[in-house]
LUMFIZA-638254 format. One line per field, with one value per residue: residue in three letters; x, y, z of N, C-alpha, C, O in turn. Coordinates in steps of 0.05 Angstrom, whole numbers, plus 5000, padded with zeros to 4 digits. Atoms other than C-alpha are relative to their C-alpha. Layout:
code	(ala; ...)
n.xx	(X; ...)
n.yy	(Y; ...)
n.zz	(Z; ...)
ca.xx	(X; ...)
ca.yy	(Y; ...)
ca.zz	(Z; ...)
c.xx	(X; ...)
c.yy	(Y; ...)
c.zz	(Z; ...)
o.xx	(X; ...)
o.yy	(Y; ...)
o.zz	(Z; ...)
//
This chain:
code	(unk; unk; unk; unk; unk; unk; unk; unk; unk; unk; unk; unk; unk; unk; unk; unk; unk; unk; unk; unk; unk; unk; unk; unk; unk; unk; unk; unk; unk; unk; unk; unk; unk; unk; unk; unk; unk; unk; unk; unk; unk; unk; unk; unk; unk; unk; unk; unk; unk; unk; unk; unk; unk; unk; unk; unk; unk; unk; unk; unk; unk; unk; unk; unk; unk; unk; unk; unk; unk; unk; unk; unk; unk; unk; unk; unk; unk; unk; unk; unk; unk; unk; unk; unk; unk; unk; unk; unk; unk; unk; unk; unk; unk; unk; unk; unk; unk; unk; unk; unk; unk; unk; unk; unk; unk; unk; unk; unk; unk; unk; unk; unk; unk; unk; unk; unk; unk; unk; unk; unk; unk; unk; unk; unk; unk; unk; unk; unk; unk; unk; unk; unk; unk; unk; unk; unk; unk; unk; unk; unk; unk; unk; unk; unk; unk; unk; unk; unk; unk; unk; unk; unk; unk; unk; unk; unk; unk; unk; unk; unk; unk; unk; unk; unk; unk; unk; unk; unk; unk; unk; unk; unk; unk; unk; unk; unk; unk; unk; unk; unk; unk; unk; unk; unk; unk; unk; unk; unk; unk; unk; unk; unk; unk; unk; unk; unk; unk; unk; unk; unk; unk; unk; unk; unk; unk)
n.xx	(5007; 5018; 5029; 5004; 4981; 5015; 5021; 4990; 4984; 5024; 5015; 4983; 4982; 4989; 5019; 5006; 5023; 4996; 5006; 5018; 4999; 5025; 5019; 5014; 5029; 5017; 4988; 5013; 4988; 5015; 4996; 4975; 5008; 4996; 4970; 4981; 5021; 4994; 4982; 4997; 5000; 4977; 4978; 5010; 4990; 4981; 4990; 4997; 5013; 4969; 4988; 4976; 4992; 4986; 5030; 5010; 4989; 5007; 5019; 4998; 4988; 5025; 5025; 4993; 5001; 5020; 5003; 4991; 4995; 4976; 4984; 5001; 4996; 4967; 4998; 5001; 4973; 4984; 5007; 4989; 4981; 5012; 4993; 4967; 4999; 4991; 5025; 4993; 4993; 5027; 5007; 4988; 5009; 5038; 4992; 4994; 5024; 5019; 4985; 4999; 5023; 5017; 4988; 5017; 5021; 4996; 4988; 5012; 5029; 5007; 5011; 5020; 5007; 5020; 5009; 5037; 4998; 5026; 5009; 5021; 5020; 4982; 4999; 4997; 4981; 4991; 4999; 4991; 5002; 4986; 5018; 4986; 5011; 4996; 4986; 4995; 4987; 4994; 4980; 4999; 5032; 5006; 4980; 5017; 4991; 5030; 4995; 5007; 5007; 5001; 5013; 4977; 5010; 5031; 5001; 5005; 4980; 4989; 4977; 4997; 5003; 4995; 4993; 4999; 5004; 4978; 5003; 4973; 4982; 4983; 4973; 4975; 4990; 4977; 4987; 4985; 4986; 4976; 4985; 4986; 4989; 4984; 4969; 5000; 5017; 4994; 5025; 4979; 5000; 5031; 5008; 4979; 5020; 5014; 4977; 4985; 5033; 5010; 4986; 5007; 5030; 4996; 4977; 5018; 5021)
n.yy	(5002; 5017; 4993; 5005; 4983; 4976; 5003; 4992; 4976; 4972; 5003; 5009; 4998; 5029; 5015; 4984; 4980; 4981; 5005; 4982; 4996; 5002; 5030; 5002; 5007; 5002; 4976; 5030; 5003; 4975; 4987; 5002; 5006; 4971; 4991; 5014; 4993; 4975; 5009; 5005; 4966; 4973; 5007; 5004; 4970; 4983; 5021; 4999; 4982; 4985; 4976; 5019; 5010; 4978; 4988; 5022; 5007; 4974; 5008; 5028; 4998; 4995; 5027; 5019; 4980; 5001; 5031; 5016; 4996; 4997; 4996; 5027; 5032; 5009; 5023; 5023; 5027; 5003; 5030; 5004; 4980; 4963; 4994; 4995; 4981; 4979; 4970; 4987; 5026; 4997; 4978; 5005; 5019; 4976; 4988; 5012; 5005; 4979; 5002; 5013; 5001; 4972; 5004; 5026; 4989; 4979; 5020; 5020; 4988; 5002; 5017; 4998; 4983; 5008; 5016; 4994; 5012; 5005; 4998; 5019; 5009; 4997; 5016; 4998; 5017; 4988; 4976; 4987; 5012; 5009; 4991; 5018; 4985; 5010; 4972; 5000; 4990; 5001; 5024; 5021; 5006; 4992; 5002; 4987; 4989; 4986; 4973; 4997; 4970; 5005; 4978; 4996; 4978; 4998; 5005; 5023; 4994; 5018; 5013; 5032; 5012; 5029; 5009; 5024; 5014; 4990; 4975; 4975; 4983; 5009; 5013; 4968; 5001; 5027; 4991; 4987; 5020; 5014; 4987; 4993; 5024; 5015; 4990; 5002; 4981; 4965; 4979; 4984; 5015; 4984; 4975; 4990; 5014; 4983; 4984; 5015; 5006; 4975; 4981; 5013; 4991; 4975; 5002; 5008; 4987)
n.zz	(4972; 4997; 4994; 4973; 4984; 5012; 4981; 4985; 4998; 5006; 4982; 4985; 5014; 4999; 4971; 4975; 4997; 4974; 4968; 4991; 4964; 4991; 5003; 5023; 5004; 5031; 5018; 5010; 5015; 5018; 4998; 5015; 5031; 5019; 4996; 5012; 5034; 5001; 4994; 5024; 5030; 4999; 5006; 5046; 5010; 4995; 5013; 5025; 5005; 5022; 4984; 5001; 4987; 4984; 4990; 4997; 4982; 4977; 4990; 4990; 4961; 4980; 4993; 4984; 4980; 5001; 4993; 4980; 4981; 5002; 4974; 4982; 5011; 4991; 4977; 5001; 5014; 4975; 4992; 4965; 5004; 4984; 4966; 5008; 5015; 4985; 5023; 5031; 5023; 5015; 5017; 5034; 5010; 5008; 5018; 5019; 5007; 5014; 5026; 5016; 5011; 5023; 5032; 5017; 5024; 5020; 5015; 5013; 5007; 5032; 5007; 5003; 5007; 5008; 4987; 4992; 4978; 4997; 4964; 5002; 4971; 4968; 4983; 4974; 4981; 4979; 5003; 5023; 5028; 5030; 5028; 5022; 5018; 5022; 5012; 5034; 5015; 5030; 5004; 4975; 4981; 4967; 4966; 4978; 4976; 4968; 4971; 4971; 4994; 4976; 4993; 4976; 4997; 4999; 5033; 5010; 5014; 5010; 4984; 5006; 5024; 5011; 5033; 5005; 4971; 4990; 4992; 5011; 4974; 4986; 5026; 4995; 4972; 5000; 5014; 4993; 4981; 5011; 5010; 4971; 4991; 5007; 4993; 4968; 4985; 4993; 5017; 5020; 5024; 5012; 5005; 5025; 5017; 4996; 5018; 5034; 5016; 5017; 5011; 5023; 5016; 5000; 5018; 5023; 5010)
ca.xx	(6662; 6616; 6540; 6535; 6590; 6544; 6490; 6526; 6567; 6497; 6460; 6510; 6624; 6668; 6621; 6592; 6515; 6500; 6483; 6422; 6438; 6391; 6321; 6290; 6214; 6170; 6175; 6111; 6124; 6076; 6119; 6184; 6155; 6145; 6214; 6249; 6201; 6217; 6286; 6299; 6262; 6315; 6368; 6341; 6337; 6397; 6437; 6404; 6393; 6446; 6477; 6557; 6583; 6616; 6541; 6514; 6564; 6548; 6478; 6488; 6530; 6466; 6426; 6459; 6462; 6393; 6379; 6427; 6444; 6513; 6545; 6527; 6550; 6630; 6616; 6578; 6640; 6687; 6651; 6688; 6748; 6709; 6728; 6808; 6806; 6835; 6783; 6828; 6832; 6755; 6751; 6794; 6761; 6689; 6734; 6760; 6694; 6654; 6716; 6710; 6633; 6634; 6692; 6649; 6595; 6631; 6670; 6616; 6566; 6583; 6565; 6496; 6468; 6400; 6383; 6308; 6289; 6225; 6194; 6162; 6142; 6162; 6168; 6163; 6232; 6227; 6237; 6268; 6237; 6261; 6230; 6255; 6258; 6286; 6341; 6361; 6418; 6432; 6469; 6461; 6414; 6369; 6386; 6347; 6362; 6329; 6337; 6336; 6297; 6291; 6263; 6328; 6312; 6240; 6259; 6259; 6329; 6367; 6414; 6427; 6433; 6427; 6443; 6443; 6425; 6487; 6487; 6534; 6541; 6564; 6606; 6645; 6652; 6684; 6721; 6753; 6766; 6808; 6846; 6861; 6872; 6916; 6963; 6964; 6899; 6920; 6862; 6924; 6926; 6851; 6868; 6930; 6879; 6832; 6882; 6910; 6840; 6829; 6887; 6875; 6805; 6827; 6883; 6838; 6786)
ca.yy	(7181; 7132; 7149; 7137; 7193; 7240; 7230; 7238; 7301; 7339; 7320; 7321; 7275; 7217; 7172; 7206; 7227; 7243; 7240; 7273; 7314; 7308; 7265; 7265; 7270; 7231; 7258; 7223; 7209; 7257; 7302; 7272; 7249; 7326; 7352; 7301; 7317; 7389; 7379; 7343; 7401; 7444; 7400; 7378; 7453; 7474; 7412; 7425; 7498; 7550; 7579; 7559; 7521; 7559; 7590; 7519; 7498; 7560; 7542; 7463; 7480; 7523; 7470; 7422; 7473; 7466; 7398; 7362; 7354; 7376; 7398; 7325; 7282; 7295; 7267; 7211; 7179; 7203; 7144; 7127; 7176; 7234; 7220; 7211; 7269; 7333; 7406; 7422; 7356; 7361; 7430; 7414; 7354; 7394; 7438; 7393; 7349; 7414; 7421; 7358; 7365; 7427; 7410; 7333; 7379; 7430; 7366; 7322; 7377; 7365; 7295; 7299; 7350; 7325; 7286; 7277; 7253; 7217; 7209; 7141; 7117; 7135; 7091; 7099; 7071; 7090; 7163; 7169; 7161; 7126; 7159; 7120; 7152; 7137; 7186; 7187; 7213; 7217; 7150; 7110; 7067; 7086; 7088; 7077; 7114; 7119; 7184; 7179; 7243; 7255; 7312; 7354; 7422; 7427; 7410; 7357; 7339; 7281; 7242; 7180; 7161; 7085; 7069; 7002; 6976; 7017; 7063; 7123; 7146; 7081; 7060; 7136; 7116; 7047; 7083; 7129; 7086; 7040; 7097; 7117; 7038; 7029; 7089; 7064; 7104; 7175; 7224; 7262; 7205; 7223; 7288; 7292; 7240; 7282; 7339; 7308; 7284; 7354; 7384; 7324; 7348; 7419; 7405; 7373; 7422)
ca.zz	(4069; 4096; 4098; 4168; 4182; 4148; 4181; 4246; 4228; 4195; 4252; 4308; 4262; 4253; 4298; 4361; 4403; 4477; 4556; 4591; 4654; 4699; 4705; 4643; 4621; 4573; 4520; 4474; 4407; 4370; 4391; 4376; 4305; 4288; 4319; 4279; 4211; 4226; 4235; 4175; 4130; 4161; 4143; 4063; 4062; 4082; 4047; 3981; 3979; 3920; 3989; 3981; 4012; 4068; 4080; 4081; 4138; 4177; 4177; 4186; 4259; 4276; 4261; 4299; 4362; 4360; 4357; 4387; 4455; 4434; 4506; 4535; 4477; 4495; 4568; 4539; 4489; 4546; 4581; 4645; 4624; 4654; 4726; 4693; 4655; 4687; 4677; 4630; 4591; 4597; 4572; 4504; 4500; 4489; 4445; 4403; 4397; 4371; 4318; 4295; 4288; 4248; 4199; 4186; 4164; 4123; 4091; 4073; 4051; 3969; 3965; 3989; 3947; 3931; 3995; 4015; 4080; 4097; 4179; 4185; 4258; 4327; 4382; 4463; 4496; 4560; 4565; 4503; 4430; 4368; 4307; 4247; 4183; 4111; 4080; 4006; 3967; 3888; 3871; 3944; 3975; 4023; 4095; 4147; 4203; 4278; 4320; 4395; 4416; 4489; 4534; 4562; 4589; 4574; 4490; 4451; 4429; 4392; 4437; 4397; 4321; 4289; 4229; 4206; 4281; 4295; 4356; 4336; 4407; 4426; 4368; 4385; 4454; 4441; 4394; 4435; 4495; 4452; 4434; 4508; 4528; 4481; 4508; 4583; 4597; 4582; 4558; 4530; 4472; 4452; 4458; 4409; 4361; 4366; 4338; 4286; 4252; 4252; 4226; 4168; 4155; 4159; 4103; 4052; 4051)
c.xx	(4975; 4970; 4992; 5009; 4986; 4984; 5005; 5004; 4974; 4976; 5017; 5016; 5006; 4988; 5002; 4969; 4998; 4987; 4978; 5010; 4967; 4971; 4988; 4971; 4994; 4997; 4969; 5016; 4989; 5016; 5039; 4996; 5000; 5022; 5015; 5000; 5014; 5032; 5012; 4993; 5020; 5021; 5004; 5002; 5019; 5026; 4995; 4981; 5036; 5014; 5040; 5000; 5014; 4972; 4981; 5015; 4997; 4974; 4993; 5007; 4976; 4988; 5000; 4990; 4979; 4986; 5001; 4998; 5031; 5023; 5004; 5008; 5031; 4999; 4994; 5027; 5024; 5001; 5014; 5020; 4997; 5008; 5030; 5002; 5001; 4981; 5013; 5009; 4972; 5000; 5012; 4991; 4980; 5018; 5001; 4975; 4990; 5024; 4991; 4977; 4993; 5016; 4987; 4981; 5003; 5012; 4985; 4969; 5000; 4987; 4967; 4977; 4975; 4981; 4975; 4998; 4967; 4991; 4981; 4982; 5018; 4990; 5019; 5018; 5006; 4985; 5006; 4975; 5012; 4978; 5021; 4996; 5023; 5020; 5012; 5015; 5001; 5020; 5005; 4975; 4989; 5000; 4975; 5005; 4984; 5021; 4990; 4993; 4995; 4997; 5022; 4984; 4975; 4998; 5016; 5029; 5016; 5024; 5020; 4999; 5005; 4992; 5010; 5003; 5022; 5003; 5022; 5017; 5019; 5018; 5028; 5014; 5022; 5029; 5031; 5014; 5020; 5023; 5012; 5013; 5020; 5025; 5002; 4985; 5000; 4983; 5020; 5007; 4988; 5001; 5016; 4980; 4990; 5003; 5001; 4980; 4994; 5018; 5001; 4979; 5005; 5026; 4988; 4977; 5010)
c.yy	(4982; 5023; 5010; 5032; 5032; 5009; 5013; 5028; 5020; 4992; 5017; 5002; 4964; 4982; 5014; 4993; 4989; 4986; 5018; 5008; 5007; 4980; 5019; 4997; 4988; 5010; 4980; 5011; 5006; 5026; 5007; 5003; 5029; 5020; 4987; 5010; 5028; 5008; 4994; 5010; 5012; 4985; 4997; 5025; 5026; 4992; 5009; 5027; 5012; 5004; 4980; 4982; 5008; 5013; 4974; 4995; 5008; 4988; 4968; 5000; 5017; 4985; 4977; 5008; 4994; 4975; 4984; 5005; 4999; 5000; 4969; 4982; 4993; 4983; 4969; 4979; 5004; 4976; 5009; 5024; 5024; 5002; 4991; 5026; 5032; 5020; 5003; 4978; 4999; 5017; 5002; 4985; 5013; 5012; 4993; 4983; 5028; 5007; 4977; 4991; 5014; 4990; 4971; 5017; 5016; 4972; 4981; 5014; 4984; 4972; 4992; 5010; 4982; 4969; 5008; 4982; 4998; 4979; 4975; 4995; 5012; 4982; 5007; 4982; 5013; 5027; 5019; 4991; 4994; 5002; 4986; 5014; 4993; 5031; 4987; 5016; 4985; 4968; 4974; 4990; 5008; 4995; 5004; 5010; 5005; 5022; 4999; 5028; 4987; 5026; 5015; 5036; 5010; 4994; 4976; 4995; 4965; 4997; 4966; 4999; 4971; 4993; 4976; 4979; 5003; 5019; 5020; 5006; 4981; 4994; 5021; 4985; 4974; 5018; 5020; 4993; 4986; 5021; 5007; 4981; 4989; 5017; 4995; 5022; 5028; 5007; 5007; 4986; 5008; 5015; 5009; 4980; 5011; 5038; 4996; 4993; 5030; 5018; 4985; 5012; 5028; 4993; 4991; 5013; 5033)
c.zz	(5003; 5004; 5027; 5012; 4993; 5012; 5026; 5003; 4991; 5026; 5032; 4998; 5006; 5024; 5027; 5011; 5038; 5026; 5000; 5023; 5008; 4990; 4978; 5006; 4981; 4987; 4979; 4970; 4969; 4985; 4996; 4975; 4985; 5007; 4986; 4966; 4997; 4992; 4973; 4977; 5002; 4988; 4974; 4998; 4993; 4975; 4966; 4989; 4977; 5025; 4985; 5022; 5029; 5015; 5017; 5037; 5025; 5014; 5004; 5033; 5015; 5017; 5029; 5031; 5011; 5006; 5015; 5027; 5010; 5027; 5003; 4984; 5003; 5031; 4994; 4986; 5022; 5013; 5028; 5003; 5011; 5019; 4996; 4993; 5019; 4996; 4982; 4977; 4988; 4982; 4963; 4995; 4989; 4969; 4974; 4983; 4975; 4976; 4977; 4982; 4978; 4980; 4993; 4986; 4978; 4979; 4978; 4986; 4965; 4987; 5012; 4993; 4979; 5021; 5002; 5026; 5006; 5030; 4987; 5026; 5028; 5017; 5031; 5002; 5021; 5007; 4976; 4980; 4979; 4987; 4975; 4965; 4977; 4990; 4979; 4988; 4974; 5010; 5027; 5004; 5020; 5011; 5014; 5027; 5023; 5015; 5031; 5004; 5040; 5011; 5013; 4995; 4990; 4970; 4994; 4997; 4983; 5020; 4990; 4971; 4988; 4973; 4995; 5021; 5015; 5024; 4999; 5030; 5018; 4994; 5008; 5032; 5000; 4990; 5024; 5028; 4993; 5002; 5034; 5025; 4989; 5003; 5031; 5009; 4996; 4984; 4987; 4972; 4991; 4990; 4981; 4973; 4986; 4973; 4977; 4979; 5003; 4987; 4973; 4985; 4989; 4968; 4972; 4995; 4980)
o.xx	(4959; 4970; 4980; 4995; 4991; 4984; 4993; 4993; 4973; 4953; 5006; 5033; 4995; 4997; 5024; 4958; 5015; 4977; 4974; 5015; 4946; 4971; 4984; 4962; 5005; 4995; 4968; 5032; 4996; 5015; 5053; 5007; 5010; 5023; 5035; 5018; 5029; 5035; 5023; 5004; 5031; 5033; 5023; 5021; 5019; 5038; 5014; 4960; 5058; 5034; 5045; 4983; 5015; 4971; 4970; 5001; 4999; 4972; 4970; 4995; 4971; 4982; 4984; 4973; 4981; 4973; 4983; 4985; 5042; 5042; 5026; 5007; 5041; 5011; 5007; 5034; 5035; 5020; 5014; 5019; 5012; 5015; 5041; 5012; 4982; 4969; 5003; 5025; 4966; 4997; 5002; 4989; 4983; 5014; 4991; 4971; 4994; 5012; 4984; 4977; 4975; 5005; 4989; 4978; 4986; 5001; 4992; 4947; 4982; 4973; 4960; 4957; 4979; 4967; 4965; 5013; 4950; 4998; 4967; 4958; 5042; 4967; 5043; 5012; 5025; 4961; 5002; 4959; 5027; 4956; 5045; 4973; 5042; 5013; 5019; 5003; 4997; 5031; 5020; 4953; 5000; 5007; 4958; 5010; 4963; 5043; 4966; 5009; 4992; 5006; 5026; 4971; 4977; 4975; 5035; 5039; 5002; 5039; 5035; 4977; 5029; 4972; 5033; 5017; 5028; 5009; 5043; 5041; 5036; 5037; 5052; 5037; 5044; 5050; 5056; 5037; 5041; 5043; 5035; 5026; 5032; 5047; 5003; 4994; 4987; 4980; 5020; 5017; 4996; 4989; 5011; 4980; 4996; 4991; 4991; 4985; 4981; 5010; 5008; 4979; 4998; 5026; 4995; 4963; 4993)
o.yy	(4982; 5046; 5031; 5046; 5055; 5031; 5034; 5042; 5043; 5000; 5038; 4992; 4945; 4982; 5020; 4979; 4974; 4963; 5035; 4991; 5014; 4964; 5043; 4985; 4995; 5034; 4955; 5029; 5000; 5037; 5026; 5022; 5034; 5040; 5000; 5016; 5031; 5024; 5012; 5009; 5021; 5000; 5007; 5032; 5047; 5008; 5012; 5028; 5002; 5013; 4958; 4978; 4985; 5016; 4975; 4999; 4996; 4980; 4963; 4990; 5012; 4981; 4970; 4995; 4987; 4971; 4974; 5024; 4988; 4985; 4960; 4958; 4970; 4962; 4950; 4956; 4984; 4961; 5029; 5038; 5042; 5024; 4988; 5039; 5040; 5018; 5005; 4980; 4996; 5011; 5013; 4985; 5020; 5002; 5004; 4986; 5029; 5013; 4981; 4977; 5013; 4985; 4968; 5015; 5018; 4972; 4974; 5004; 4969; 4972; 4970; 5003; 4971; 4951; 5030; 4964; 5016; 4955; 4975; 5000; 5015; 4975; 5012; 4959; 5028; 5029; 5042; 4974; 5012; 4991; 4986; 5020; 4982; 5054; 4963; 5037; 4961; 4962; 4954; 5000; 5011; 4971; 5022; 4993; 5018; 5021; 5004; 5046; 4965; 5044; 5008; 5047; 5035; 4995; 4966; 5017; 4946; 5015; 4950; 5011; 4964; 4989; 4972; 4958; 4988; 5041; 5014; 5009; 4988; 4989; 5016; 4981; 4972; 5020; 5018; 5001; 4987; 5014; 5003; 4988; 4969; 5011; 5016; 5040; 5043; 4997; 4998; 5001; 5026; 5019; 5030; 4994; 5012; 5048; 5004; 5001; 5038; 5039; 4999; 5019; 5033; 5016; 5003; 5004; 5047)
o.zz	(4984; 5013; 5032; 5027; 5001; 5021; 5030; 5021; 5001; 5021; 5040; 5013; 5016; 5047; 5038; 4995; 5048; 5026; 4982; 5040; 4997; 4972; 4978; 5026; 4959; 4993; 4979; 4966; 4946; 4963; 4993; 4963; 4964; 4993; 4984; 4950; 4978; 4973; 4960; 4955; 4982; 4973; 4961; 4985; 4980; 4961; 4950; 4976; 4977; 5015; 4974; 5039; 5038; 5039; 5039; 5057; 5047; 5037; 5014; 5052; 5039; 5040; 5046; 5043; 5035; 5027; 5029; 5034; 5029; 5028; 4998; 4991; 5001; 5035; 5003; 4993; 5030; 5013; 5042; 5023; 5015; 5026; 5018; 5012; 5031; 4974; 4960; 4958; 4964; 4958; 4943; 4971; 4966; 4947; 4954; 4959; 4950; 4955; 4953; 4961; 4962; 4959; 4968; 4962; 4960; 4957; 4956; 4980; 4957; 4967; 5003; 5005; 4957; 5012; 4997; 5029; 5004; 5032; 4967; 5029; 5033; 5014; 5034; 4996; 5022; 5010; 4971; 4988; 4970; 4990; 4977; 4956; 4987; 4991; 4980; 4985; 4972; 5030; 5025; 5002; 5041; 5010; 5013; 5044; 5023; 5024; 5038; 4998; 5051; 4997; 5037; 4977; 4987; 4961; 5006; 5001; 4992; 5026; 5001; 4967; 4988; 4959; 5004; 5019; 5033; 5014; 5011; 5036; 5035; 5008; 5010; 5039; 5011; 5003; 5024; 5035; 5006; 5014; 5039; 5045; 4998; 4995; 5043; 5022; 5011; 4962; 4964; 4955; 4976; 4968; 4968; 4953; 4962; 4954; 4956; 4956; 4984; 4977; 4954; 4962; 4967; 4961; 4952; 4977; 4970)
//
């Protein structure tokens, strides 16, 4: 599996990250810089602690919970599709998303077993921050990765990941648009996609 997708799925899966409801606050970048730092102890900790695997995964989908700004990142790759999309095309959509997040992390736990992760700078955009920080597994080069943090409900949270000047949330979003332009518009494509990539993932584990 790509690096990238790792990243994503222990953070946040197969390319994805998120929307803010509502107006946002500055957020400075003190205070991203040590939500991110923090953050990534929990994750090196979790990643390369004896628990199994199975334990690990458990506490990876916490993590995330925590973090991210999980709810809001299915509206964002949705994209325009949200105002197509029936409630109940939304509501499986969410569903399915949060599937596909948890089995990326239970999937891709074994090959990072000895990652280290190291917080370099943060940087004011806006409302949001990009904290930039260096992550390291056995046998790869290091990655530099930036985290969009941003102020939703009075905490800090990750809305954004870029990896190799890549943005995840938007790369997902292309991603899943094609996939719904290339069945004459129907969310119901996505949503059988969607499916199927998880009954794959689910089959090989």
């Amino acid at each position: 599996m790509h690096f990238r997708r790792f990243i994503l799925g222990a953070i946040a899966s197969a390319p994805m990250l998120a929307v803010t409801m509502g107006a946002a606050q500055a957020l400075s970048p003190n205070t991203a810089k040590s939500f991110i730092t923090q953050a990534g102890d929990n994750l090196v900790g979790i990643v390369n602690s004896n628990s199994s695997e199975s334990q690990k995964a458990t506490e990876l989908r916490g993590l995330v919970n925590q973090i991210v700004a999980v709810d809001q990142v299915g509206d964002y790759v949705l994209g325009r599709y949200i105002n197509v999309a029936t409630p109940a095309q939304k509501q499986q959509f969410q569903t399915l998303f949060h599937q596909l997040l948890s089995y990326n992390i239970t999937y891709q736990i074994k090959a990072y077993q000895g990652v280290t992760f190291q917080v370099n700078s943060a940087t004011p955009q806006g409302d949001e921050v990009l904290v930039d920080t260096t992550v390291t597994a056995p046998d790869k080069a290091p990655a530099d990765v930036g985290w969009v943090v941003e102020e939703s409900a009075g905490q800090p949270k990750i809305i954004d990941v870029i990896v190799a000047g890549t943005s995840l949330r938007i790369t997902t979003r292309n991603d899943y648009a094609g996939v719904i332009t290339d069945n004459g518009g129907q969310v119901s494509a996505l949503l059988n996609a969607m499916q199927n990539q998880i009954s794959k993932i689910s089959a090989a584990q």
